[in-house]
C-alpha positions as CSV (number, residue, x, y, z in Angstrom):
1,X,0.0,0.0,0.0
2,X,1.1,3.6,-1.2
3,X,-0.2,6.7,1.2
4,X,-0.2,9.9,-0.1
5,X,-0.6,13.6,1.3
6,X,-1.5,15.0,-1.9
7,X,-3.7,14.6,-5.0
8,X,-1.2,14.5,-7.9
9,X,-2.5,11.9,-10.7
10,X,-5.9,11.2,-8.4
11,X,-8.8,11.6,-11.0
12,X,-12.4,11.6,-10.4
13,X,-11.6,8.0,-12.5
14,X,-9.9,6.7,-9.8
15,X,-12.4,7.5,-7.4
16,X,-15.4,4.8,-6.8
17,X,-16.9,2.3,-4.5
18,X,-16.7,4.6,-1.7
19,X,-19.8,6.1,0.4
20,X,-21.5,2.1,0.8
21,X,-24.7,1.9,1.9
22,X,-25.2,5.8,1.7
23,X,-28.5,6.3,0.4
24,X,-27.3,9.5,-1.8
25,X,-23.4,9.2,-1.9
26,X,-21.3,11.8,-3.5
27,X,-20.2,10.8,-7.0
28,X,-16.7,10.9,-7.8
29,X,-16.9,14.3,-9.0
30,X,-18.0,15.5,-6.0
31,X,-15.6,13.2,-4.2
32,X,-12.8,14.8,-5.9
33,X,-14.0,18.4,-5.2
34,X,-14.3,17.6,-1.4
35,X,-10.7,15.6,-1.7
36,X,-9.5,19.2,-3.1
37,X,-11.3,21.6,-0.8
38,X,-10.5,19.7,2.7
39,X,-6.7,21.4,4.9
40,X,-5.4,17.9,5.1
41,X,-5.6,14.6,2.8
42,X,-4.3,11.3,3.5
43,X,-4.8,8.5,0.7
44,X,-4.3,4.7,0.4
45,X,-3.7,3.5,-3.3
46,X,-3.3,-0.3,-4.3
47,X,0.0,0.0,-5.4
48,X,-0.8,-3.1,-8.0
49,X,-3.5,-1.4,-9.2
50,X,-3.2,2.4,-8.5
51,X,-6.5,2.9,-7.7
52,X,-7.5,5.1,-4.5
53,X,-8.5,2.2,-2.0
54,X,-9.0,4.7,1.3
55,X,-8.8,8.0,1.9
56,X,-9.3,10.2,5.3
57,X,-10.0,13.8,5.3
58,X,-9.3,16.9,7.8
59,X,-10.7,20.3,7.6
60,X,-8.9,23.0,9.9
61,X,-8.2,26.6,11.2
62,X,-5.0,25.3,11.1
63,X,-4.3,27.1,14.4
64,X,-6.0,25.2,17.5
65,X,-8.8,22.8,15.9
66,X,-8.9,20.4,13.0
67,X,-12.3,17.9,12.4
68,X,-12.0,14.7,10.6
69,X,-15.3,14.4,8.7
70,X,-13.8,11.1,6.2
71,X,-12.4,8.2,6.8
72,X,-13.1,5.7,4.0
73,X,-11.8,2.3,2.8
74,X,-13.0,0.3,0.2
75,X,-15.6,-2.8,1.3
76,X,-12.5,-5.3,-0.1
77,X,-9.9,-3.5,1.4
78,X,-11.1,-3.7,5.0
79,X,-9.3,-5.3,7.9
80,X,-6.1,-5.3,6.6
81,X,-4.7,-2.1,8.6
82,X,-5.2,0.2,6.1
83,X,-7.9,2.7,8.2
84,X,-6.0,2.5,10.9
85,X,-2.4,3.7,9.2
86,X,-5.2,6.6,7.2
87,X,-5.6,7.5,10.9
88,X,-2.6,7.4,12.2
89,X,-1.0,9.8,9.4
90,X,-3.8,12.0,9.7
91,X,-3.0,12.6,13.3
92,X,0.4,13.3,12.5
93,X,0.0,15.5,10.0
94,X,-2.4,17.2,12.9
95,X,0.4,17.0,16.1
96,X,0.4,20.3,16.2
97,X,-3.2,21.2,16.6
98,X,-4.8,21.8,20.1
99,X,-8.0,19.7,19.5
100,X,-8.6,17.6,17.0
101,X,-12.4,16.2,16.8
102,X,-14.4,13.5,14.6
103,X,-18.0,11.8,15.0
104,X,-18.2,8.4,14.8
105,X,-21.5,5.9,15.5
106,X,-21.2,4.1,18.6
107,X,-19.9,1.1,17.6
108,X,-16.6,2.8,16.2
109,X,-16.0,4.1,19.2
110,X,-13.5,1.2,20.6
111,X,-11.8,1.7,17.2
112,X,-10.7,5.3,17.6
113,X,-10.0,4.5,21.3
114,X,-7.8,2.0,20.1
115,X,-5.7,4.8,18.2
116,X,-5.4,7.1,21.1
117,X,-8.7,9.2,20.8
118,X,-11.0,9.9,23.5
119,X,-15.2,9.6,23.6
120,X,-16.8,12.7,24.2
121,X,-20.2,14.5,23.4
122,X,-21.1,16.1,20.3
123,X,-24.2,17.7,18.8
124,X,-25.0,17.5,15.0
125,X,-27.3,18.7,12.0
126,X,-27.9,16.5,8.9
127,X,-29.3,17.7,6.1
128,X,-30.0,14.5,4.4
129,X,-31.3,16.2,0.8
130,X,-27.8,17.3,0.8
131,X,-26.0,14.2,1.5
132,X,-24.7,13.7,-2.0
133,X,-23.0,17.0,-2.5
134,X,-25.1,17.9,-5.2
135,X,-27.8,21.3,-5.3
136,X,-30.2,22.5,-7.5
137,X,-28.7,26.2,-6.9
């Protein structure tokens, strides 16, 4: 497994299989476009294949906080290590952010406990007509 820090030769191509079982997941435009717009990237690619097979994703002031709102590995690619080494660069490239936040689902939790984060409490808005990235404006 490669892991990049950067998008140089990730097309929208390169991009699919991702957002499972979201009812209306981003397509790989849109994927690309929120790849581009986060403060920090991390990416797996199959290095056989060169296709993206996880990414993680950090948005930050860049000064005290920094949320993860992505992590993402491909349904075939899981349980081999991979999310957990998305995480642990991402953190890294974070070290020198105060707080550094993500929501998970319950179940998760012992996996992010696992890499040195903490649970806490959080309070959320979805706008589920907005899920897939896409508006009619």
């Amino acid at each position: 497994m490669i892991y990049k820090n950067g998008l140089d030769g990730i097309s929208e191509d390169r991009l699919n299989g991702f957002f499972v079982d979201w009812p209306n997941p981003p397509n790989p435009q849109t994927h690309l476009k929120l790849l581009k717009n986060s403060s920090k990237i991390v990416i797996a690619l199959d290095e056989h294949t060169n296709h993206v097979v996880g990414f993680i994703t950090a948005i930050s002031d860049g000064v005290l906080s920094a949320y993860i709102p992505f992590l993402e590995v491909l349904p075939e690619y899981k349980n081999k290590g991979i999310g957990k080494e998305l995480v642990k660069q991402m953190l890294k490239e974070l070290n020198d952010i105060y707080m550094v936040d993500l929501c998970c689902d319950d179940d998760l939790v012992p996996y992010y406990e696992k890499l040195g984060m903490f649970k806490s409490n959080g309070m959320l808005v979805r706008n589920y007509e907005m899920q897939s990235g896409s508006s009619n404006k």
